[in-house]
C-alpha positions in Angstrom: 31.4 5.9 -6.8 30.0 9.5 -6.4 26.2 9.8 -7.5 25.6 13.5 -7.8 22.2 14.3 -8.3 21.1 17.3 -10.5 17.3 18.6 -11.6 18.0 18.9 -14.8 21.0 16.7 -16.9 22.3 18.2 -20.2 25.0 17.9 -22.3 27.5 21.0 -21.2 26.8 19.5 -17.5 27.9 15.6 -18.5 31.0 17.6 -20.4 32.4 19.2 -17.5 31.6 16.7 -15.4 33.8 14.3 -17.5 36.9 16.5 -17.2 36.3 17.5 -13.5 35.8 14.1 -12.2 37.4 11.7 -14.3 40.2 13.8 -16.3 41.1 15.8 -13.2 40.1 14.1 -10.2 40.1 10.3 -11.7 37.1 9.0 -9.4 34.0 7.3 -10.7 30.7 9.5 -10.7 27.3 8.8 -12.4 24.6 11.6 -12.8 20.9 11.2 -11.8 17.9 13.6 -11.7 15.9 10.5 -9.5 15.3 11.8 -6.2 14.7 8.9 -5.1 17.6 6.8 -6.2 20.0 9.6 -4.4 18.5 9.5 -1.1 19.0 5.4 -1.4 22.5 5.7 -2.6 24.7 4.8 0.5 27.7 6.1 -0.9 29.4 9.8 -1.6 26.9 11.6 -3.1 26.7 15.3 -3.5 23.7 17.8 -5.2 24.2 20.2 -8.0 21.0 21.7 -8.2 19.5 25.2 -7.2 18.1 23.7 -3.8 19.9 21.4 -1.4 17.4 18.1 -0.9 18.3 17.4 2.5 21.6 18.3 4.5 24.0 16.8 1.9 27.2 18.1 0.1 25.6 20.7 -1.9 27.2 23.2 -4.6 24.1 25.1 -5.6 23.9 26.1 -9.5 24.1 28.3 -12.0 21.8 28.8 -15.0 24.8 28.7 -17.6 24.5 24.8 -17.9 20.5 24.4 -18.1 20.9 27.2 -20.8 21.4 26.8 -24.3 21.9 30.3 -25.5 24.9 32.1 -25.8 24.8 35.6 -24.2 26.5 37.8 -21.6 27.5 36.7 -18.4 28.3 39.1 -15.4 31.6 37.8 -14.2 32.5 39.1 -10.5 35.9 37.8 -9.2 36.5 36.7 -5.6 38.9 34.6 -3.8 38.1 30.8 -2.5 41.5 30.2 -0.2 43.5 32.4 -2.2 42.6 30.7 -5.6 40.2 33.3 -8.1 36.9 32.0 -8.4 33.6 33.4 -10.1 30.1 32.5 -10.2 29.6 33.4 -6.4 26.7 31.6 -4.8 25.3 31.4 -1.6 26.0 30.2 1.5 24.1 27.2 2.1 26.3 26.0 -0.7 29.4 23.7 0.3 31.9 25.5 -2.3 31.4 29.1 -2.4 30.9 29.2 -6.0 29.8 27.2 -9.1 32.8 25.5 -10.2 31.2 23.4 -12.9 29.6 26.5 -14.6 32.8 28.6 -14.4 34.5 25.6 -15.5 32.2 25.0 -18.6 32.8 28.7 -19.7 36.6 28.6 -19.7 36.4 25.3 -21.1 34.1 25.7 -24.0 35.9 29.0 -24.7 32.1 30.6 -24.3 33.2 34.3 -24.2 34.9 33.6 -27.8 31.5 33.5 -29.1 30.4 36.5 -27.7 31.5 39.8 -29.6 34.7 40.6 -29.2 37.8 42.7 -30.8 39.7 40.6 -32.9 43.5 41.3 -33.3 44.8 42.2 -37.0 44.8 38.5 -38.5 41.4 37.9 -36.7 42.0 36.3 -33.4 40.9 36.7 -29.9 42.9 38.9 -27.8 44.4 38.0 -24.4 42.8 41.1 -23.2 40.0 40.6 -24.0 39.4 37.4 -22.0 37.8 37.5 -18.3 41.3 35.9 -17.2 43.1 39.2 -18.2 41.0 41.0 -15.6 42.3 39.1 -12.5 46.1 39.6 -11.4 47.8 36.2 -12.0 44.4 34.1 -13.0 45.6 33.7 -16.7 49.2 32.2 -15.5 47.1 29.4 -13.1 45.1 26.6 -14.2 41.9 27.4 -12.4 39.9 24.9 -13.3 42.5 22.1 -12.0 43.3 23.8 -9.2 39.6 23.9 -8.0 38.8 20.5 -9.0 41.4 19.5 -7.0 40.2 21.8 -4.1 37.0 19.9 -4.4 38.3 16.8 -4.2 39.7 17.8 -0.2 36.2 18.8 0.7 35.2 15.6 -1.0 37.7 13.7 0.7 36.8 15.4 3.6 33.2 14.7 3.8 33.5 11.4 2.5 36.8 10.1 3.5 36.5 6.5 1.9 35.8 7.8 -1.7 39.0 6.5 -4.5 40.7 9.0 -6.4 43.6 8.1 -9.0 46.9 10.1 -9.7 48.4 12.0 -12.5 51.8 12.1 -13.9 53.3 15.4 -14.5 53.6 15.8 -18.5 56.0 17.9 -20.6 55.3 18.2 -24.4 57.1 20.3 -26.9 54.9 21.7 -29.9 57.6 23.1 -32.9 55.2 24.4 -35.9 57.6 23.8 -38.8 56.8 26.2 -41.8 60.2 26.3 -43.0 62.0 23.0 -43.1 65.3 23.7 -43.8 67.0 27.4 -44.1 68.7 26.8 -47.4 68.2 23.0 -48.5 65.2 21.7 -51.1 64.9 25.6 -52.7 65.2 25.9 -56.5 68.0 28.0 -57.8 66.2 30.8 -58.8 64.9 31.8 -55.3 68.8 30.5 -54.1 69.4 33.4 -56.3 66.6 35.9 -55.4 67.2 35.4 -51.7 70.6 35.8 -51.7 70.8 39.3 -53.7 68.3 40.0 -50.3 70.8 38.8 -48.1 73.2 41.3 -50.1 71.1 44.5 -50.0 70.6 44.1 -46.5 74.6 43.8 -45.8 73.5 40.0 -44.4 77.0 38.8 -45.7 77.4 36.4 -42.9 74.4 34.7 -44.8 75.6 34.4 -47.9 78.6 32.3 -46.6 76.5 30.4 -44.5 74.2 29.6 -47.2 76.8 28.4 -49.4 78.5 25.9 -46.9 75.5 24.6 -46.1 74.3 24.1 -49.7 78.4 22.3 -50.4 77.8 20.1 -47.3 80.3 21.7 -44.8 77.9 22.4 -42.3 74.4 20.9 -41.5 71.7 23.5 -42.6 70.8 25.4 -39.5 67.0 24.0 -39.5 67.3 20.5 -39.8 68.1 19.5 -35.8 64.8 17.4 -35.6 66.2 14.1 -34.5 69.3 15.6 -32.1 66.2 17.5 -30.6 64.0 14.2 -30.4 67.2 12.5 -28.9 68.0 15.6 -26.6 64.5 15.7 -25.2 64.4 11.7 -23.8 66.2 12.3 -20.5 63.8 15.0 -19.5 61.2 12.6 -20.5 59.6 15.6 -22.6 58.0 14.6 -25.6 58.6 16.1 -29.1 56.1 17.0 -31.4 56.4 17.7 -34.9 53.8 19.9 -37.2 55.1 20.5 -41.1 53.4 22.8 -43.1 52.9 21.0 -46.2 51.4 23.6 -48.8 52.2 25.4 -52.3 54.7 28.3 -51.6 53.0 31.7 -51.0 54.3 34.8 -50.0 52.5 34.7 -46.8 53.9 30.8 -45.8 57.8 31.2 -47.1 58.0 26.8 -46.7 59.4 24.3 -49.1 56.7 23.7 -51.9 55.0 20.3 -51.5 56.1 19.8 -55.2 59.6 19.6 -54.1 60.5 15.3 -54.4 63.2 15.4 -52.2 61.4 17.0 -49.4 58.7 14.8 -49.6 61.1 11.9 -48.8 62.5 13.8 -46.2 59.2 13.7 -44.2 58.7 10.3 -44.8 62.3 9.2 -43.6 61.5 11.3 -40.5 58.2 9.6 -40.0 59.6 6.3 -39.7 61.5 7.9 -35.9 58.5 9.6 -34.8 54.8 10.3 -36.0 54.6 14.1 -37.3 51.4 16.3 -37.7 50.4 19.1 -40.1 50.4 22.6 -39.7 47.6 24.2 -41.5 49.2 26.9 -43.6 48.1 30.7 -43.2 46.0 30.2 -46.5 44.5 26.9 -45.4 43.3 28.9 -42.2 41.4 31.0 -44.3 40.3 28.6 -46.9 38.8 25.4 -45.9 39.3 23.9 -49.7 42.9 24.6 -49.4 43.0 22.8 -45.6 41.0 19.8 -46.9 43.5 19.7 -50.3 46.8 20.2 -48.0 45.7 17.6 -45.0 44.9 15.0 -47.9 47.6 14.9 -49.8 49.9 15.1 -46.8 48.0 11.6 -45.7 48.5 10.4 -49.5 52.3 11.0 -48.8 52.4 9.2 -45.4 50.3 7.0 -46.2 48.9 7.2 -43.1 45.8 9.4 -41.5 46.8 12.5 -39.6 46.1 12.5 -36.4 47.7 16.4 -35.1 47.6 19.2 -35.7 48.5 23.0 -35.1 47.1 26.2 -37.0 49.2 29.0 -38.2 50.1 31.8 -35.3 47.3 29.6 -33.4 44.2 30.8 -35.8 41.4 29.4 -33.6 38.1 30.9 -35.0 35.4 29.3 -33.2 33.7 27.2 -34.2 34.6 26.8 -37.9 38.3 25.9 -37.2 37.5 23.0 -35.1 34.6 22.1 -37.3 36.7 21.7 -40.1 38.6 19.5 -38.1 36.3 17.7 -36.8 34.9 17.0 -40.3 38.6 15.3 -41.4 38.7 13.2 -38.3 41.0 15.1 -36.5 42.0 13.4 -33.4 44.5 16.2 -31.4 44.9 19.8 -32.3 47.4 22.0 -30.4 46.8 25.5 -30.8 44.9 26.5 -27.4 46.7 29.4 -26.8 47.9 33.2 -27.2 50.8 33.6 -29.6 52.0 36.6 -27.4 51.0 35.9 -23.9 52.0 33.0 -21.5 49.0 31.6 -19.7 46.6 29.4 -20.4 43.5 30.2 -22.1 40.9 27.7 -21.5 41.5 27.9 -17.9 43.5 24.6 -18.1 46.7 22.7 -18.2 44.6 19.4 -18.5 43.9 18.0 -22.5 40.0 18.2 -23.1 37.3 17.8 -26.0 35.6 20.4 -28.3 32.7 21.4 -27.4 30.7 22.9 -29.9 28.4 25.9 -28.3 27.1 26.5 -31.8 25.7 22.6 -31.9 25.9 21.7 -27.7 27.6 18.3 -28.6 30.9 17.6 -27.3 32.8 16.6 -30.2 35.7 13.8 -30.4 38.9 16.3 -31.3 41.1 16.5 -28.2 42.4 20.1 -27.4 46.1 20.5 -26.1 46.1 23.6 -24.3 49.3 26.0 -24.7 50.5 27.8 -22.0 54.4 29.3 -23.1 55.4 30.7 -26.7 58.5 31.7 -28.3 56.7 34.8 -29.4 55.7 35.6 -25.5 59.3 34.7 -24.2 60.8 37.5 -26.7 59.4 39.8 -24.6 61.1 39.2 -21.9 65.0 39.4 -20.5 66.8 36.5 -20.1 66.6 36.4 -16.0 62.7 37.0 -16.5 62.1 34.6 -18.7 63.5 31.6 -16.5 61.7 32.8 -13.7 58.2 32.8 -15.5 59.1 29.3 -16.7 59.8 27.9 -13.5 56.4 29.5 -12.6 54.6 28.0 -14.9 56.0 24.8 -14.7 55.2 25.0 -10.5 52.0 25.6 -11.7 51.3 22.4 -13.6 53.5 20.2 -11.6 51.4 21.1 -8.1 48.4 19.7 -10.2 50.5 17.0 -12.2 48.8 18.4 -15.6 49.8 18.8 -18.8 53.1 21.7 -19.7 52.1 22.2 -23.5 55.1 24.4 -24.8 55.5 25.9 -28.6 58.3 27.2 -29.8 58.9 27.4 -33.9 61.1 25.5 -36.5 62.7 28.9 -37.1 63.2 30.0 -33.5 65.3 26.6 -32.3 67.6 27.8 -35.5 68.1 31.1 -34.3 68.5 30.6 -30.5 70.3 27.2 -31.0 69.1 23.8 -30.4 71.3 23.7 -27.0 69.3 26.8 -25.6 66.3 25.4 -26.7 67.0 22.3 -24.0 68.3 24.6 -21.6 64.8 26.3 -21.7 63.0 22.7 -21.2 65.2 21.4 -19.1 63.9 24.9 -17.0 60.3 23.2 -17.1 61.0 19.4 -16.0 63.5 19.9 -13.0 
């Protein structure tokens, strides 16, 4: 066990601690602020303080984690080994910077609370993120990769100290808003969408539309089980998130009031557990969230456990909150809609914590790192070669690859791409 000793113990330092030793590193670790019980310990033992106590593994600290405001930090880049680090400290420290405090603020998202631009439906910007500012540092997982660093030096110093292993995990996010392209519609918007199709010389549509509808083809949306099958041998997990709302004009799904659908999602609940997707409206409502996520459950008959917001809506903290407040256990929606990387700094599942409250609360957050809208930007060649990047990435610190790609894209690209694109991340 590794006693580290620290002046001061508060709840962002046990949080980060939690992921950095036993998420990350898998070692026991216990916390004291008793000088005197460190100096007895016999074992590892390193200090996390402002001063070293004697001439023992020391990383000295930063004020971020004895704080409990939220203002400004000045963020100056540098290299440890060739890995971008920040919160530079002196050198009587063993690491050259604070690790746990630059941890905590990727982690608890801190610069989210601090003003920002917001994009056009309200979220934060890529660019606007520290990570944007250092060539390559969004596209690695920093905080892994320097837990793991530490764990050398640890291993190093104190070569007798146990540390477990991960196993290197793929899992596919698809947000479904639209279940099916043509099935479980009414015949007036049959009707209306099909005098669209004809305006906009979509003709190929029409006819598609039609044998789909008479039972010659399979409707081009509904691959959910071939994909779950398809997925096995890669030992990639599939996981599904159905909007389950009123039809609006902003989320264009099948109306919870449709009977037929609603047995659909039960029939594909008894293969594999599905999540909700909060609707655009339930993003910006929190009645409308609480009155979708509830009756959802009263159809399962089950509590939902998942879940994944609408173009990844995070609006700290009320989004998580709200959450948080249903019992939530797992949302999925750490991420950029438009930019590959990972935006907590991590490829490795953590817990909300809430800045606004300092508690660390019990909803699990499943950073992702690779979206379909992110991918479009790129040419085909490109795209397999930021992929394989990526998936280095995790696989050199056996994280978690967190990929999202929607209901609507597999359609269009094809379920077979779709694999050819995971299969890209697990070789």
């Amino acid at each position: 066990m590794i006693l580290i000793y620290t002046h001061k113990i508060t709840p962002r330092l046990r949080f980060v601690m939690r992921h950095i030793f036993r998420r990350i590193m898998g070692t026991p670790y216990e916390i004291t602020d008793s000088v005197d019980a460190f100096v007895k310990h016999a074992g590892p033992k390193l200090t996390y303080s402002r001063q070293p106590l004697q001439s023992e593994f020391f990383i000295r600290a930063h004020p971020l984690l004895f704080d409990r405001n939220i203002e400004p930090q000045d963020i100056h880049w540098r290299n440890w080994d060739e890995v971008p680090c920040f919160f530079e400290v002196d050198t009587r420290s063993t690491i050259p910077f604070d690790l746990f405090a630059a941890s905590f603020f990727l982690l608890s998202r801190y610069e989210e609370y601090l003003p920002h631009q917001k994009d056009q439906i309200g979220r934060f910007r890529a660019i606007e993120s520290v990570l944007s500012d250092r060539q390559e540092a969004m596209k690695r997982p920093l905080v892994d990769l320097w837990a793991l660093k530490l764990k050398e030096a640890i291993k190093k110093a104190f070569p007798e100290t146990p540390f477990s292993d991960r196993e290197y995990e793929v899992k596919v996010v698809v947000p479904v808003v639209s279940s099916h392209k043509y099935h479980y519609r009414s015949l007036s918007r049959h009707l209306f969408e099909v005098l669209l199709d004809i305006v906009q010389f979509k003709f190929s549509d029409v006819g598609e539309r039609l044998s789909t509808l008479l039972f010659f083809r399979p409707d081009p949306y509904d691959h959910y089980l071939s994909l779950k099958n398809g997925l096995e041998p890669m030992n990639a997990e599939l996981l599904l998130f159905f909007q389950f709302s009123r039809y609006a004009i902003q989320d264009r799904n099948v109306s919870w009031s449709k009977n037929k659908f609603g047995f659909f999602l039960k029939h594909l609940n008894d293969y594999l557990e599905i999540g909700y997707c909060r609707s655009r409206l339930a993003v910006k409502d929190a009645e409308v969230f609480r009155s979708e996520l509830r009756k959802m459950q009263q159809l399962l008959h089950r509590p939902i456990r998942k879940t994944v917001l609408a173009d990844n809506s995070i609006l700290l903290p009320d989004a998580y909150q709200e959450l948080v407040q249903e019992e939530v256990q797992e949302d999925f929606s750490m991420g950029y809609s438009d930019v590959i990387g990972f935006r907590a700094g991590t490829c490795t599942p953590f817990p909300f914590y809430d800045l606004g409250l300092e508690i660390e609360q019990p909803l699990r957050v499943y950073p992702i790192c690779v979206t379909e809208l992110a991918l479009a930007q790129l040419d085909k060649e490109t795209i397999e070669s930021q992929l394989k990047q990526i998936a280095h990435q995790v696989q050199s610190v056996r994280g978690t690859l967190c990929v999202q790609f929607s209901n609507e894209y597999i359609g269009l690209v094809g379920e077979n791409t779709t694999l050819q694109l995971i299969q890209t991340l697990t070789e």
